[in-house]
Every structure is written in C-alpha cells, then in structure tokens.
Residue, then its C-alpha position, 0 to 999 in steps of 0.5 A: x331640813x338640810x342633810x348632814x352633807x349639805x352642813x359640811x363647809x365647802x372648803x376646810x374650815x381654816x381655824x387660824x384665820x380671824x378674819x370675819x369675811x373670808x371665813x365667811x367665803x369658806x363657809x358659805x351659808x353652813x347655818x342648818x336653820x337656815x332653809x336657803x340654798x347653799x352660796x356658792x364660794x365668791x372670793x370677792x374684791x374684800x375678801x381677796x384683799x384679806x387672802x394672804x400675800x405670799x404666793x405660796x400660801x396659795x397652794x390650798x386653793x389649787x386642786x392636787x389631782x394633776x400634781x399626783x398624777x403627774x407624780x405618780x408618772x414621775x415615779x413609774x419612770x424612775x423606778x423602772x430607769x433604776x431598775x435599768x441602771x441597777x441591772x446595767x452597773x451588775x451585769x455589765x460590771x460587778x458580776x465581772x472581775x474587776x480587772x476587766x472592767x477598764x476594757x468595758x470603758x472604751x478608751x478610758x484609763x488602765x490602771x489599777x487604781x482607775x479600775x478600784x476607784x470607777x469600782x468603788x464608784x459603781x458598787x455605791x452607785x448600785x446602792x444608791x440606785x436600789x435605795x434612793x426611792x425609798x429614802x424620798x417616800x412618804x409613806x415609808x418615813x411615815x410607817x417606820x421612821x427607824x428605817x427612814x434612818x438607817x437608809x438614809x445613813x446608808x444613802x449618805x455614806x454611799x452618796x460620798x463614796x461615789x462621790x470621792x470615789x468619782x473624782x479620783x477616777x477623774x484625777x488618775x483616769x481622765x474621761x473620755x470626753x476630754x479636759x471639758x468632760x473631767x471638769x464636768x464630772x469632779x464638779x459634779x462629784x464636788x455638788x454631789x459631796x457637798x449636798x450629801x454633807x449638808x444633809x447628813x449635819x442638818x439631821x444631825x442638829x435637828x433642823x428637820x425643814x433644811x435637812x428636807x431640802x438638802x436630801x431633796x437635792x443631793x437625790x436630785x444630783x443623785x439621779x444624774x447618773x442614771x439620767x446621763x445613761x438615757x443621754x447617751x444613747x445616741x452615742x451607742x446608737x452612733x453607727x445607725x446614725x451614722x455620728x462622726x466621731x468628734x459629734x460622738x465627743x461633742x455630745x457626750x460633753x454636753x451630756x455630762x453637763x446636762x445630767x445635773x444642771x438642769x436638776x439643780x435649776x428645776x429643784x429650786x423653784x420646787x423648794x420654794x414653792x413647797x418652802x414652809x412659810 
C-alpha cells in the first residue's frame, strides 16, 4: 500500500484547468489502487501545447526560492540605507535651526524661503523614509488592513509635499549642479507628484490592481533620494580622489538622473510580469 505522502500530487492540483492531459501531467499516477510507482512529471509536446500562452502565467512552474532570497537581500539593504538616510536628514538638519541649514548646502541658495522649502522637504522626506517599508509589506497589510490605510494617507501627503516642496526649492533655490541638475530635480519632483496622485485616486475609486502599481511605483521614485545619497559619494570623497571640480559637477548631474531613471525603467517589466492576467 502506498503512504498518504506517496498520494499527494506532485504539484498543486489546478482545479481551473479542464484539460484532461495536463491534469493528468500534474497528478502523475495519484491512483492508491495502484501499486506502480509514482511518474515522474513530463511536460510532453501535447501537453505543452495545452500550457497556457502568455508567459506570464508561467510563473507557477518556476521555483520561488531565489526570488525570496533575492528579496529578502533587497530589504536588508534598504532598510539598513533608510536608517542611514533617516539618521543623515536629523542629525545633519532637523536637529539644527533652520537658519543654518542653507550653510550646510554647499553652494546652494540663501534665502529664507529656499531654506523653509529644502525644510519642508526634509522633514517629509524623513517621514517617508521611516514608513515607506511599511506601506509595501505583505505582512503588515495582511495583519492590519486599517493601518495599511492610514500610512498610506500619510506616505501619500508626505510624498506630494516633498514633492511640492522640492520644486519650489528648484525655482527659487536653483542646485548645485547647474540648469541640467534643476531640470533634473523638478521633473523628478513632476513624476514623483504624479504617481503619488494616481495612487492615492486609484484607491479611492476601489481599482485595487492599478492602485498596487502605482504605489509600487511612486515607492520606487520615493527611494531615489535615498539611493542618490550612495551616488554621491565620490563627490564627498573628492580629495581622496583627487576629482577636479568640474568632474565633482559632471557627476552630480549624472547622479541626479541616475537615481530615478533606471528605477522607473526596471519596475515596468516587474509590473508586467507580476500584472494580474
């Protein structure tokens, strides 16, 4: 007699498929009667012809292990980088009178209200660095769907003032990088006000699937800024690499482009893949 372990299908019984020969290719040989060892899977020419076509629907038959892994390697790193960036924003900024602050921008504006915008900005920034992680976790929207909610009011409101926010320090500031790094940093702050709208109204009217994308990308421009402080730091290391000023310029213009752009090109293919079909 076979054990109960020898009775289990080899794979999850799909109880929406109909089809005869690839129910059969899951199941193998599940019959107790039956004395003959269990068949092994064999995704035959028929049956694959019966395998559903969009290559997403795939995503069953691929082992989730290294995807864990890999994103379990994902979240150390960002949360230890939003403890970073949280701790730089309040020991460099908040904890000092916002009068200072403009002297610990090397070279940008002076004004008052370049100093009241760049300090709106890091406050909500800090804010959306400490939350962020727990707006996108599973587990927590699982536990209590209420606070999902109310953080992610929070995450939102925050992510448009940081956004408003850095585009009037763009306007009556300027940056340090010159006309190339402003255009960076207000389209930047354009995307980033954008997502964070389309999240926020596809929540509100209930579309469940768009608002998952668009909260996945407005946290994807979100970290930017945290990522844009790993990429500078050549330029703070520019005497012990000996960088020439104008190399100190090129790169923080590059910089500024890099921390978005390649987020945003990345997180598509993601969204598709994961799209629910």
């Amino acid at each position: 007699m076979n054990s109960q372990s020898d009775q289990t299908p080899l794979l999850p019984r799909d109880t929406t498929t109909k089809t005869p020969q690839l129910q059969e290719a899951y199941d193998g040989n599940a019959n107790p009667t039956d004395p003959s060892p269990r068949k092994s899977l064999v995704v035959t020419e028929e049956v694959a012809s019966n395998c559903p076509q969009d290559p997403r629907q795939y995503r069953k038959w691929f082992p989730s292990t290294p995807s864990r892994l890999a994103m379990i390697i994902v979240w150390v790193i960002f949360i230890l980088g939003s403890i970073y960036f949280a701790h730089y924003i309040f020991f460099r900024y908040l904890i000092h009178p916002p009068s200072s602050w403009h002297n610990r921008i090397t070279d940008f504006g002076k004004y008052w209200y370049g100093a009241a915008a760049i300090g709106v900005h890091f406050i909500a920034g800090f804010i959306i660095t400490i939350i962020g992680p727990l707006q996108i976790s599973q587990r927590v929207r699982k536990w209590k769907p209420s606070f999902h909610r109310l953080n992610g009011r929070v995450y939102l409101v925050s992510s448009v003032i940081v956004s408003i926010a850095g585009m009037l320090y763009v306007v009556t500031a300027r940056t340090v990088g010159g006309i190339n790094m402003d255009i960076c940093f207000f389209f930047f702050g354009v995307c980033f006000f954008y997502t964070s709208v389309r999240t926020w109204k596809t929540a509100r009217d209930k579309q469940y699937a768009l608002h998952r994308e668009w909260a996945i990308r407005t946290f994807t421009l979100g970290v930017g800024s945290l990522l844009y402080r790993f990429y500078v730091i050549p330029v703070k290391m520019h005497k012990e690499l000996d960088m020439s000023l104008e190399t100190q310029y090129l790169w923080l213009n590059i910089a500024g482009w890099v921390m978005f752009l390649p987020n945003v090109i990345i997180v598509e293919p993601y969204l598709w893949y994961t799209r629910t079909v």
